[in-house]
TIFI-899516 format. One record per residue: residue in three letters; x, y, z of N, C-alpha, C in turn. Coordinates in steps of 0.001 Angstrom, whole numbers, padded with zeros to 6 digits, always signed. Layout:
BEGIN
ALAXYZXYZXYZ/...
//
This chain:
BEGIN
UNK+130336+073607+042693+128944+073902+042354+128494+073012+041204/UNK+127033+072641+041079+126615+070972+040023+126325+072505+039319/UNK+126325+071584+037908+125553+072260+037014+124191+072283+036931/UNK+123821+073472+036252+121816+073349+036496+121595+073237+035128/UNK+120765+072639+034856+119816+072689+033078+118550+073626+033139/UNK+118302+074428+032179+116956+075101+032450+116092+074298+031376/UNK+115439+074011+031692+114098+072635+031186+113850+073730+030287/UNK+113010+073472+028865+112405+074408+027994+111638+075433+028356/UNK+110461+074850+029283+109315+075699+030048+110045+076940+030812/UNK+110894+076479+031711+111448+077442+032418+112410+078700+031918/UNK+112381+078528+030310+113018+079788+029520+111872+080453+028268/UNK+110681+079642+028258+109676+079735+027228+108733+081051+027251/UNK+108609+081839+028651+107852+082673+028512+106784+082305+028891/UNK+105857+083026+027833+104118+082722+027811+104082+081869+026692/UNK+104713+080492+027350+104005+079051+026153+103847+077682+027624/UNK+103470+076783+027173+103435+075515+028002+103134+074578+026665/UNK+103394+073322+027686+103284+072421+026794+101949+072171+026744/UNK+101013+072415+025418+099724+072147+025288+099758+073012+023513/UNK+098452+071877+022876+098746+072085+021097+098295+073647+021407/UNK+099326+074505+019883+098561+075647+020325+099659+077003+020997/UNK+100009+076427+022134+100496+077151+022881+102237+076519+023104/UNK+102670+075936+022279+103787+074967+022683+105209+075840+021844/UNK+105058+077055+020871+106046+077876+020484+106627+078559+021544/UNK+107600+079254+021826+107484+080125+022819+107408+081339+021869/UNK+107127+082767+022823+107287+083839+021808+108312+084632+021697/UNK+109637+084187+022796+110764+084471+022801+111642+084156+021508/UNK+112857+084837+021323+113596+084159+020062+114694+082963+021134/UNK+114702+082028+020603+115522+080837+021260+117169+081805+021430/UNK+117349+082304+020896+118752+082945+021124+118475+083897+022347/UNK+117828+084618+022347+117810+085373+023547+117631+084495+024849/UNK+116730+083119+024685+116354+082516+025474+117779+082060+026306/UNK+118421+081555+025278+120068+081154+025649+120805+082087+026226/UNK+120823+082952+026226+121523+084239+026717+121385+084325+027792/UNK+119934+084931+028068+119410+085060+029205+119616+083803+030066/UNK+119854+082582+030196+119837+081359+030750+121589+081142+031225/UNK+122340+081300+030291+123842+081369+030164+123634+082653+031665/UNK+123509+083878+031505+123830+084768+032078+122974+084358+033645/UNK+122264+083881+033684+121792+083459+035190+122365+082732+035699/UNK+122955+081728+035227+124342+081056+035585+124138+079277+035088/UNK+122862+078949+034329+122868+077857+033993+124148+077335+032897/UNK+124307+075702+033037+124707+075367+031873+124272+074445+031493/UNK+123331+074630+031165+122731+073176+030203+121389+074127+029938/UNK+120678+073654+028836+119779+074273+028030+118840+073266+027193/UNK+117630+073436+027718+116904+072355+027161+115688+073328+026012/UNK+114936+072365+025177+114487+073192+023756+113712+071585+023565/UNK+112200+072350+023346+111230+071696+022449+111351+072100+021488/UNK+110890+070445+020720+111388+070745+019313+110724+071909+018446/UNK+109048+072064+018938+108458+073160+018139+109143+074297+018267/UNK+110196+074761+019233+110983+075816+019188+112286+075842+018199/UNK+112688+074976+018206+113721+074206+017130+113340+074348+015293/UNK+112456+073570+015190+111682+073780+013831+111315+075167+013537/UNK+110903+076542+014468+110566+077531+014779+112190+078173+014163/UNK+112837+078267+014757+114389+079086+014686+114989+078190+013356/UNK+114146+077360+012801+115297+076517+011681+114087+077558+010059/UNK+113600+078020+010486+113090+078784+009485+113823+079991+009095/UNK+114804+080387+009771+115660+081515+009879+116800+080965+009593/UNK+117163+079990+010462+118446+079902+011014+118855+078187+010577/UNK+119691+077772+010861+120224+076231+010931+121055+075710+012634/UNK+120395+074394+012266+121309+073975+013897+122854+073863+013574/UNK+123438+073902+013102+125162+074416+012994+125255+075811+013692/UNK+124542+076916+013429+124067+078143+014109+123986+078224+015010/UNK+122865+077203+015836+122345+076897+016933+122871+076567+017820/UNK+124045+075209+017442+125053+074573+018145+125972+075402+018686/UNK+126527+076329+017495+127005+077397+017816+126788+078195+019197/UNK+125426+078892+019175+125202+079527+019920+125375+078947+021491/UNK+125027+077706+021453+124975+076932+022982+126477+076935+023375/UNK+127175+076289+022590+129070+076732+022769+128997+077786+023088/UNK+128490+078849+022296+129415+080404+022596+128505+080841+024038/UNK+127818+079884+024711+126986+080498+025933+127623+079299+027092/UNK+128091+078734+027144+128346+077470+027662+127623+076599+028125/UNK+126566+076217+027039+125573+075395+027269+126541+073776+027468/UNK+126916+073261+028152+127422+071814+028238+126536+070884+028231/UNK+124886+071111+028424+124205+070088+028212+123131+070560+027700/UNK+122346+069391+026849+121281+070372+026013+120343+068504+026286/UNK+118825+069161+026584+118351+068496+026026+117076+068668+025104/UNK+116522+067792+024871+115101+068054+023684+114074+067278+024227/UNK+112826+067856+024138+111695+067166+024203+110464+067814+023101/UNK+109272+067338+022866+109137+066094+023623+108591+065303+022393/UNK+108658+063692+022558+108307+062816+021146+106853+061991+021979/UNK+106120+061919+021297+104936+060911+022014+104249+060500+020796/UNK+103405+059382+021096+103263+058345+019839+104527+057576+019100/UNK+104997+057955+019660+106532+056753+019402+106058+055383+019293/UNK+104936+054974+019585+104720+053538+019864+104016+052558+018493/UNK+103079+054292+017882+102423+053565+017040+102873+053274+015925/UNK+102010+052431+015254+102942+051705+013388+101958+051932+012838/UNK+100846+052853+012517+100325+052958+010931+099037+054223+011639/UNK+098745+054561+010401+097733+056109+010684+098666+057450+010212/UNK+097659+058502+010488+098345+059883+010095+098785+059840+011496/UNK+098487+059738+013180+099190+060006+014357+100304+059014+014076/UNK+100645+058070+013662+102093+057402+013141+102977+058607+012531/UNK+102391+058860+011527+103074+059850+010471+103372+060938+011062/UNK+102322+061496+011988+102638+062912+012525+104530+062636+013716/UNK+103739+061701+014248+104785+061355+015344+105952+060835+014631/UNK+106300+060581+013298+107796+060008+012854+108280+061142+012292/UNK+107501+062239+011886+108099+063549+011315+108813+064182+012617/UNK+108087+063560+014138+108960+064930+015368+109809+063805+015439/UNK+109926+062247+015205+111054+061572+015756+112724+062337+014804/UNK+111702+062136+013358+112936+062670+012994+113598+064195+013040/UNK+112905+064542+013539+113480+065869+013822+114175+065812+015096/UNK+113702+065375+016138+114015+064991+017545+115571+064539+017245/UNK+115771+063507+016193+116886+062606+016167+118172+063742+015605/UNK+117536+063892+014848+118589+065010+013841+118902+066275+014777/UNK+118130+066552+015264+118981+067625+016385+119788+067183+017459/UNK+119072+066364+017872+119963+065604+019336+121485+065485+018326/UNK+121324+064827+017222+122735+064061+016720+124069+065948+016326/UNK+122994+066963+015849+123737+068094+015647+124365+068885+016232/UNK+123562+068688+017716+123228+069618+018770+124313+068820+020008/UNK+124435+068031+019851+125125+067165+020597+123953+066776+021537/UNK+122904+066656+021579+121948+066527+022904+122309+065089+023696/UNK+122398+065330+025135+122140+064384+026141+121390+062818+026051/UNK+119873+063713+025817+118429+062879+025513+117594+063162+024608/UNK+116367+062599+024698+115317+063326+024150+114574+062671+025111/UNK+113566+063502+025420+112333+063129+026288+111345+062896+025677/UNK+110794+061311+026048+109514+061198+025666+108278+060687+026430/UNK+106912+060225+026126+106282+059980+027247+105341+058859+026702/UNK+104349+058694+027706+103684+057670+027771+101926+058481+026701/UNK+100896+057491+026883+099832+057826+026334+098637+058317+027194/UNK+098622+059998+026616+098415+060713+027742+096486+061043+027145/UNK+095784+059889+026126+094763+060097+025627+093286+059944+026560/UNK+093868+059381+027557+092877+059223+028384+091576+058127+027809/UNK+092214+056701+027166+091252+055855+026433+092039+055163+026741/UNK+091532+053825+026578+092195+052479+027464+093310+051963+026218/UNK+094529+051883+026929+095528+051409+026284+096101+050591+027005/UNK+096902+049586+025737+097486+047940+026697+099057+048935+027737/UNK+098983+047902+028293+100002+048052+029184+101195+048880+028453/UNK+102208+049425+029057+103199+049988+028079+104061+049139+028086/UNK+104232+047823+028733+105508+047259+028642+105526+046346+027240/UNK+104088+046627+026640+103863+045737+025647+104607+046670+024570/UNK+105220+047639+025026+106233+048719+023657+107064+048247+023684/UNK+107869+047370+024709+109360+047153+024975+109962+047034+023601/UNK+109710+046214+022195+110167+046313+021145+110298+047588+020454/UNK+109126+048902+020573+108861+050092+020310+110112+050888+020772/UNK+110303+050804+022021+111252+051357+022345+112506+050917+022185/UNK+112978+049751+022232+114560+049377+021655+114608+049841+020312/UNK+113825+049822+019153+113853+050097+018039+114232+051848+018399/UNK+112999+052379+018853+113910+053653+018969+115036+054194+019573/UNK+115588+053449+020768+116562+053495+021614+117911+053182+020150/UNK+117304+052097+019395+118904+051963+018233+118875+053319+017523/UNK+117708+053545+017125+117869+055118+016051+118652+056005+017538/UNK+117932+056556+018499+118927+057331+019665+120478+057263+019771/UNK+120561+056154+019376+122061+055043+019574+122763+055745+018135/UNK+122362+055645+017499+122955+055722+016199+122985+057805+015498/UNK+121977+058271+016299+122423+059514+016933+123062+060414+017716/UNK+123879+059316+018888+124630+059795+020136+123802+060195+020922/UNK+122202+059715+021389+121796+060041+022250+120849+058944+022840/UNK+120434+059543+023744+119450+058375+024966+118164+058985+024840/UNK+117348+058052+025075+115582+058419+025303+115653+058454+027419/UNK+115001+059367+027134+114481+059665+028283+112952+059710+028744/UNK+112444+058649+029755+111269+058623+029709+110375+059053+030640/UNK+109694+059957+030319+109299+060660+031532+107664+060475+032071/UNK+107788+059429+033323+106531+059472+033635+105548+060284+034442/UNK+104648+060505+033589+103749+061162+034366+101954+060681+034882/UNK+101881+061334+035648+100676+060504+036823+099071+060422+035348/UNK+098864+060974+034871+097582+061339+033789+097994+060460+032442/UNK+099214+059628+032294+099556+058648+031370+099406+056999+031629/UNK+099637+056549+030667+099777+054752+031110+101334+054630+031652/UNK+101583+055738+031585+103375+054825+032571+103004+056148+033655/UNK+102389+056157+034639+102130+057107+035509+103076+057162+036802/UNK+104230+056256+036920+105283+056381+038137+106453+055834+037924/UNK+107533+055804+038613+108681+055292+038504+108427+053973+038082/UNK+108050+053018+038922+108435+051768+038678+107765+051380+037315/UNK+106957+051946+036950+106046+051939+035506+107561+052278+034082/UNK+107540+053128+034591+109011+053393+033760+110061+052949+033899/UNK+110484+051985+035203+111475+051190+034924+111579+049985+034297/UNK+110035+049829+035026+109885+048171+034064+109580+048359+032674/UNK+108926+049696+031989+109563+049737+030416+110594+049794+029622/UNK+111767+050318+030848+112961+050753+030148+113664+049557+030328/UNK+113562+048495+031516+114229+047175+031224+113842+046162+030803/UNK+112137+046480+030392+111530+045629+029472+112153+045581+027941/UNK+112930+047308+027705+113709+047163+026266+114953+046192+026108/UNK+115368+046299+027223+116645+045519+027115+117883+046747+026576/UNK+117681+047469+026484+118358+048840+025472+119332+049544+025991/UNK+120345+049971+026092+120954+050600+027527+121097+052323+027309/UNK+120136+052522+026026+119759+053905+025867+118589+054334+026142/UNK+117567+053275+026880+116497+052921+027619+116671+053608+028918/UNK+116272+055220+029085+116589+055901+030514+115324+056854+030860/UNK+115243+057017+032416+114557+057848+032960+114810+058992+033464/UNK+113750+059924+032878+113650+061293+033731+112871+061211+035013/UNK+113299+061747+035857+112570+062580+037193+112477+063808+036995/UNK+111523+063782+037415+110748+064827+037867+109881+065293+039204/UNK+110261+065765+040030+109664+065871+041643+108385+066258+041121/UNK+108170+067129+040536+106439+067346+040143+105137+065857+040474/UNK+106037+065046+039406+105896+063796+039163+105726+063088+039844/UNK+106886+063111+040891+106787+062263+042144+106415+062554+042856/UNK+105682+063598+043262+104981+064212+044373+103858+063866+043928/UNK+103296+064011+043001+101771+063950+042312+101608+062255+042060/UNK+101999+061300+041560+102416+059740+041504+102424+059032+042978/UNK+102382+057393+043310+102533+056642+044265+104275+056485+044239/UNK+104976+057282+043520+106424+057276+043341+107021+057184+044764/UNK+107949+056275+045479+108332+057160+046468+110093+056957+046291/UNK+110380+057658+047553+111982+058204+047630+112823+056886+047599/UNK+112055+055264+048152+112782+054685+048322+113219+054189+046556/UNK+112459+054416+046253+112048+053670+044532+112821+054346+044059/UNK+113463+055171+044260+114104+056665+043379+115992+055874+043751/UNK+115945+055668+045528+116930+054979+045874+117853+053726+045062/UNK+116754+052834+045057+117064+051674+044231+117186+051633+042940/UNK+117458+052930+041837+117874+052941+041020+119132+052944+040890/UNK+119398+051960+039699+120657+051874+039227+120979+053302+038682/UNK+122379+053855+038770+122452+055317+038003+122358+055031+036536/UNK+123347+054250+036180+123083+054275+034427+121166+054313+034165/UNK+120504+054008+034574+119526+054087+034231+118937+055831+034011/UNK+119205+056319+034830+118672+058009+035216+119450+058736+034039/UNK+118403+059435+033239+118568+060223+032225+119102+061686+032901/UNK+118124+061966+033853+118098+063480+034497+117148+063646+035535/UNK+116930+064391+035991+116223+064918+037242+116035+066608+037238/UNK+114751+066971+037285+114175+068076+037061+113561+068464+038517/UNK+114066+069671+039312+113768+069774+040080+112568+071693+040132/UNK+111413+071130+041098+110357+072473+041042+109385+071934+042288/UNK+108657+072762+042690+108135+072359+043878+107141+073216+043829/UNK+106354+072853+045192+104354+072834+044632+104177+072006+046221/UNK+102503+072716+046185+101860+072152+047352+101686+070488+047552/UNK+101205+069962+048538+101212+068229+048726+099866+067663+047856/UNK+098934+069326+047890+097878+068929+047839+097478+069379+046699/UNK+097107+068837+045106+096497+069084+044292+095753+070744+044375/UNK+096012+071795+043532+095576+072991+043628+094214+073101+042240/UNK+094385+071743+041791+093460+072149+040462+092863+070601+040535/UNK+091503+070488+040236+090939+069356+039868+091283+068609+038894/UNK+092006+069374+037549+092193+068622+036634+093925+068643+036483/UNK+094211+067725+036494+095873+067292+036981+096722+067572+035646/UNK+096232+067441+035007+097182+068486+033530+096673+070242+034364/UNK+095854+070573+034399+096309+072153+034714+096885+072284+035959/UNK+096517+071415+037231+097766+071638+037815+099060+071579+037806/UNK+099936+070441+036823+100938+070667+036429+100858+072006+035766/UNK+100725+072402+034850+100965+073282+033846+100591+075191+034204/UNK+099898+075317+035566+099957+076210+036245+100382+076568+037742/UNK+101149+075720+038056+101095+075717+039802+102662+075238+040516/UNK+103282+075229+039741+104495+074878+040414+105372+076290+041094/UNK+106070+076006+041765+106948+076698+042485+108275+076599+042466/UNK+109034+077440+042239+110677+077412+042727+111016+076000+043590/UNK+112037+075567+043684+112527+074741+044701+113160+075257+045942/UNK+112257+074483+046851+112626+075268+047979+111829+076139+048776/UNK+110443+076070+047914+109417+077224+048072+107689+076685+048791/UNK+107831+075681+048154+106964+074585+048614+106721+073466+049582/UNK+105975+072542+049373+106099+071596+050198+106582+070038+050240/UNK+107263+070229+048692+107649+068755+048548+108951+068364+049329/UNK+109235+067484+049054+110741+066684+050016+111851+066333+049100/UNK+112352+067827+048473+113125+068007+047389+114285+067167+047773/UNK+114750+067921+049268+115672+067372+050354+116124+065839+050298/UNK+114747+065550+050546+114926+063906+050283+114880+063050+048906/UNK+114239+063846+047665+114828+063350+046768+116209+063388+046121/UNK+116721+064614+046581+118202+065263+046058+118895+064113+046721/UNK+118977+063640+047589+119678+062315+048516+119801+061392+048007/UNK+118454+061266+047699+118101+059706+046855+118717+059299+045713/UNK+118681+060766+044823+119644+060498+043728+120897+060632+044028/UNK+121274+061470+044775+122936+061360+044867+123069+060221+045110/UNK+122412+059127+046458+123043+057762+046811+123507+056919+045456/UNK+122656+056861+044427+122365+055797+043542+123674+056412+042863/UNK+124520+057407+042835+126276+057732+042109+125801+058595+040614/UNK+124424+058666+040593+124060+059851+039273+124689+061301+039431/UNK+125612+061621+038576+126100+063006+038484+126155+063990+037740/UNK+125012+063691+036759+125182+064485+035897+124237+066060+036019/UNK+123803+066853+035117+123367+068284+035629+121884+068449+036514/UNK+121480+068937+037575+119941+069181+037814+119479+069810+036888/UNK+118391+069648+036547+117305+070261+035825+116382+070962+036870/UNK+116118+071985+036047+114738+072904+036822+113521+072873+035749/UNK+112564+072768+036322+111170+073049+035474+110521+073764+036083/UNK+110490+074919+035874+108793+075806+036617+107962+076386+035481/UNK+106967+075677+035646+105738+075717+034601+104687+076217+035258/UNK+104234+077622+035259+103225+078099+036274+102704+079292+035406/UNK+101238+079619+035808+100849+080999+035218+101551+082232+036008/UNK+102072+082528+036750+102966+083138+037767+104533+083503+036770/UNK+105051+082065+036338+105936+082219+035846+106543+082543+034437/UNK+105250+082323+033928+104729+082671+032336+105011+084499+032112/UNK+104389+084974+033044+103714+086287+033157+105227+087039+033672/UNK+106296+086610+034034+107459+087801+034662+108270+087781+033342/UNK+109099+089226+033534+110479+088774+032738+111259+087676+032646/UNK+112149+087620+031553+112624+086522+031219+113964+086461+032405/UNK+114645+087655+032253+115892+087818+032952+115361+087673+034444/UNK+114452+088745+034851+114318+088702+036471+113606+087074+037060/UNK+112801+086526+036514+112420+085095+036498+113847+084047+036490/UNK+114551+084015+035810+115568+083247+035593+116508+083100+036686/UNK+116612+084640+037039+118153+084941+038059+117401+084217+039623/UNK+116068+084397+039814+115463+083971+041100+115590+082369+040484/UNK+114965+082115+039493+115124+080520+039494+116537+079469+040143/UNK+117477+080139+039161+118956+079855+039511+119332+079919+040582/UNK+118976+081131+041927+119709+081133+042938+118747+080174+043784/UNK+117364+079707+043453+117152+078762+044286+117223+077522+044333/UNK+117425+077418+043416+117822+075648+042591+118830+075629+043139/UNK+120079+076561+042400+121649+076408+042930+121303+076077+044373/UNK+120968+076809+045585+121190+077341+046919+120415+075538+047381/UNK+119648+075578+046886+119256+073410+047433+119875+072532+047073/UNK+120517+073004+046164+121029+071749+045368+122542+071535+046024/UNK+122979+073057+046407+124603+072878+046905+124521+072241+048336/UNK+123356+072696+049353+123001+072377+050678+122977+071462+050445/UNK+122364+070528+049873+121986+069042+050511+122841+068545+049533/UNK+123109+068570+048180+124036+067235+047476+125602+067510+048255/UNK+125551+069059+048677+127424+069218+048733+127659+068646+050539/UNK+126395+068465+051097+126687+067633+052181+126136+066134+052566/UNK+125999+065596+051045+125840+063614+051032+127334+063353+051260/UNK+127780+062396+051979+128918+061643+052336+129424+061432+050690/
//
């Protein structure tokens, strides 16, 4: 059986990623519990939840807790404005790098996830960061961890190949990508593009599923209210789960379900359905790739 990661969202409760609403109102320890006991092992945490529990507590504590649950993989999100060099959005964004960094390095984290510029005002190309990002890829490096870059369709790196050609525009080999089926269902992404990745490149893969067809006009609230279990929907999980196995990536699935549906249940009864449907696709189709 692969291991599963539960993405932040999918242990957060009533939070999403949006200013405002990005705490969860759960205590991160229970969150772990409850996640451990559904049968995940890996455990992912935005940092505003992190900074949140370090008012109480310390990540030595924390670390703790993921050991004593058998969290084997942890990751962190999310850093954005990584790119810029001067202003208070510089300043704001080097206070989450360094926090981002210092946990990944405590926590033992995987990655950190970050993203593209989601301002909706004309910005140069992203490959023009490639220096932006090796610079941060050495701080990652010098933390024990990898950037993970996660594109999404409402940003300037809006698909795979957008994000590959940034991450080998760094030259960096801590220069890696997240998937996300959300992503690629919603994006010109396709399965073959997913194929032709090199594995060292692939950070992770987050698997959740959702109609073909846009349920909301505005494509941030359809992400952020409308996804589905895997397995439940209409995407071609099937055929992405393939895609990545071909390319020799083995490390944990990720789940993300970010929905007003999923906000609104218990933590425990939400979780245990998450797990058995993730697990139950993930064993079908990866445990029968050649």
């Amino acid at each position: 059986m692969a291991d599963l990661l539960a993405s932040c969202w999918t242990t957060a409760g009533d939070a999403l990623p949006a200013p405002g609403r990005d705490v969860s109102p759960l205590r991160l320890h229970d969150r772990i519990v409850a996640a451990a006991e559904a049968g995940f092992r890996g455990f992912g945490m935005c940092i505003t939840d992190i900074q949140a529990y370090l008012q109480t507590s310390d990540l030595r504590n924390l670390h703790r807790v993921l050991d004593d649950h058998g969290m084997r993989w942890v990751e962190i999100e999310f850093l954005s404005d990584w790119w810029l060099r001067d202003g208070v959005a510089d300043r704001e964004s080097d206070a989450v790098r360094r926090a981002c960094l210092s946990a990944a390095e405590q926590l033992g984290a995987a990655h950190i996830k970050v993203g593209g510029d989601m301002t909706q005002t004309a910005t140069p190309p992203a490959t023009s960061w490639a220096e932006d990002l090796f610079h941060l890829c050495e701080q990652a490096s010098d933390a024990g961890t990898c950037i993970a870059i996660e594109f999404l369709p409402f940003s300037n790196v809006p698909d795979l190949p957008a994000a590959r050609e940034l991450a080998e525009a760094s030259g960096h080999p801590r220069a890696k990508i997240m998937i996300d089926s959300w992503h690629v269902a919603r994006s010109s992404t396709s399965l073959a593009e997913i194929a032709e990745l090199p594995a060292e490149l692939i950070a992770g893969v987050e698997l959740d599923d959702g109609s073909l067809l846009p349920q909301d006009d505005d494509p941030y609230a359809d992400t952020v209210n409308n996804r589905r279990l895997p397995g439940s929907g209409e995407f071609d999980l099937e055929g992405l789960i393939m895609a990545v196995v071909g390319t020799g990536w083995t490390g944990p699935w990720g789940v993300e379900i970010i929905s007003s549906d999923h906000r609104a249940r218990p933590l425990q009864e939400s979780l245990a359905e998450v797990f058995a449907a993730t697990n139950a696709l993930v064993d079908a189709v990866a445990g029968s790739a050649p």
